[in-house]
Structure formats: C-alpha cells, structure tokens
C-alpha positions as CSV (number, residue, x, y, z in Angstrom):
1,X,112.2,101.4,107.1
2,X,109.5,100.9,104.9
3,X,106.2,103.8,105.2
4,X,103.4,102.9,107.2
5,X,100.0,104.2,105.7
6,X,96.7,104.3,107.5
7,X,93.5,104.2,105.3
8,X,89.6,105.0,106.0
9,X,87.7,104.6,103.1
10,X,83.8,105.4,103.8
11,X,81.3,104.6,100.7
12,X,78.2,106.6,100.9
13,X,74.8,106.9,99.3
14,X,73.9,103.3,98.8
15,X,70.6,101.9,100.3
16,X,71.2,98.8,101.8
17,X,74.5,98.1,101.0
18,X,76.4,95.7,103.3
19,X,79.5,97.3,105.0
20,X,81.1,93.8,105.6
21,X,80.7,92.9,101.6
22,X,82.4,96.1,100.8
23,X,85.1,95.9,103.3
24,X,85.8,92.6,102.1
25,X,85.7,94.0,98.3
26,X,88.4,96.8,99.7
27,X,90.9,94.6,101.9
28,X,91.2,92.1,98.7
29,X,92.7,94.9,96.9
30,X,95.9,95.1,99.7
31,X,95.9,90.8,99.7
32,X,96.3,91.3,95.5
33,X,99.0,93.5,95.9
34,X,100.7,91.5,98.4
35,X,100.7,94.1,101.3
36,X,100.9,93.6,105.0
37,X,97.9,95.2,107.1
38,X,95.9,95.2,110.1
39,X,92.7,96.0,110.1
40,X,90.8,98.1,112.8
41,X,87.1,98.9,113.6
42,X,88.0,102.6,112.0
43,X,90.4,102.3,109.3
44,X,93.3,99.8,108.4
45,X,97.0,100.3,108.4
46,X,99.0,99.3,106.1
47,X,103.2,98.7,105.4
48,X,105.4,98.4,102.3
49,X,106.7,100.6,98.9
50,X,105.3,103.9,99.0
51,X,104.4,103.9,95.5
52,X,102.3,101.2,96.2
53,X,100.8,101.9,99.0
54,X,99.3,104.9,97.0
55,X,98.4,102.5,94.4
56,X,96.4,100.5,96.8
57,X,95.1,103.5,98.2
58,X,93.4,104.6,95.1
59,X,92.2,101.2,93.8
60,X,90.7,100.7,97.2
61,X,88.7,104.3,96.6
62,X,87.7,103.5,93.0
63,X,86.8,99.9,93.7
64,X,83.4,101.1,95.9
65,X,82.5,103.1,92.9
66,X,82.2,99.8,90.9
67,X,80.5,98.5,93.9
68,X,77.7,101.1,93.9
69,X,78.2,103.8,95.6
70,X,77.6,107.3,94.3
71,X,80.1,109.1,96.7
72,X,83.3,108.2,98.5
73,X,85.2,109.9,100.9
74,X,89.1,108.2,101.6
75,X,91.3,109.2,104.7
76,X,94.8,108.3,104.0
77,X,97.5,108.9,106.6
78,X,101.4,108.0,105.7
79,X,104.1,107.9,108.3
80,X,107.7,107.6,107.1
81,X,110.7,107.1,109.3
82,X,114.2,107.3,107.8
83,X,116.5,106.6,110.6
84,X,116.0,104.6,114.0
85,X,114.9,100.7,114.3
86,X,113.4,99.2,112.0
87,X,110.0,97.4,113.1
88,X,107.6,95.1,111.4
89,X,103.8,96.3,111.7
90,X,103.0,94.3,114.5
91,X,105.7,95.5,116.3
92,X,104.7,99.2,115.8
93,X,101.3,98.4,117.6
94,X,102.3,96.6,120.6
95,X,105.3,98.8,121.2
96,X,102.4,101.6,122.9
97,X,101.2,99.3,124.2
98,X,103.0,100.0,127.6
99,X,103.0,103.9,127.0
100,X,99.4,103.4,126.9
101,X,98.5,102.1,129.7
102,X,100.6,104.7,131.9
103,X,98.8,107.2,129.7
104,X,95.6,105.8,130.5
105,X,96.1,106.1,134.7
106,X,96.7,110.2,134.0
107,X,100.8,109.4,134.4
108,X,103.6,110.4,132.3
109,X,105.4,107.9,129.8
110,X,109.0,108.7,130.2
C-alpha cells in the first residue's frame, strides 16, 4: 500500500508576498513529479514511493527560498500501512467520513 504523506509548508518573512502564488509555486512541484494529492485549507496530502515523497517534500521546502522568503518552516507527516486493504487517496478521506459524523453527535464509532 503505497505511504501516504501529509505536508504544511509555511514561508515566512516576506512583505507582501501572495500565499496563492506560492502555493501554486509548491503544488507544481508534486504535478512534476507525477504525484497524487489533495489539497486542504492547512496542508496537503499526498500518495506514492516513499523516496519520492521525501524528494517532493524537500523541493517543495527549498522552492519558497527561491521564491523569497528568508525562513521556512515544513510539517511533514508520513503514514505507512503494510497489511490490510489497499485504498486509493480518495478513498482514505471519505472512508471517515461516516465515523465522523457519529463522532461529531458525542457517540461512539464501533
């Protein structure tokens, strides 16, 4: 099952920089490397090779330093399942979907 690997990458020190040019900047990294992801309003997740996931990960970091920016902090998550079912990224998402919503009425997801 291939790793899943979440991502926050938050450029700093740049007066009036535009978040959504830099984001853009960022997520063409992943497209260039030919990686699935989904992007969220606080970070972006991510699914394929390890190796390059990491890969991505750090030209994604370096890439607002030729953008600009003076300091850059990067979040990275990775989640790795060896056994069970294997699901696409999509699938991943919507399968909390129903735990969430017991979750979110104060009951138990069983």
């Amino acid at each position: 099952m291939p790793p899943l690997m979440d991502i926050s990458v938050i450029p700093v020190g740049k007066e009036g920089a535009s978040l959504g040019d830099t984001v853009v900047e960022v997520l063409r990294i992943a497209e260039k490397h030919g990686i699935q992801y989904e992007l969220s309003p606080m970070s972006t997740t991510m699914e394929g090779d390890l190796d390059t996931l990491l890969q991505v990960a750090r030209e994604m970091h370096e890439v607002c330093f030729g953008l600009g920016y003076p300091r850059v902090l990067t979040a990275i998550r990775v989640a790795i399942r060896r056994h069970g079912l294997h699901f696409v990224l999509i699938d991943r998402a919507s399968s909390g979907i129903p735990m969430l919503g017991v979750l979110a009425r104060g009951g138990r997801y069983q």
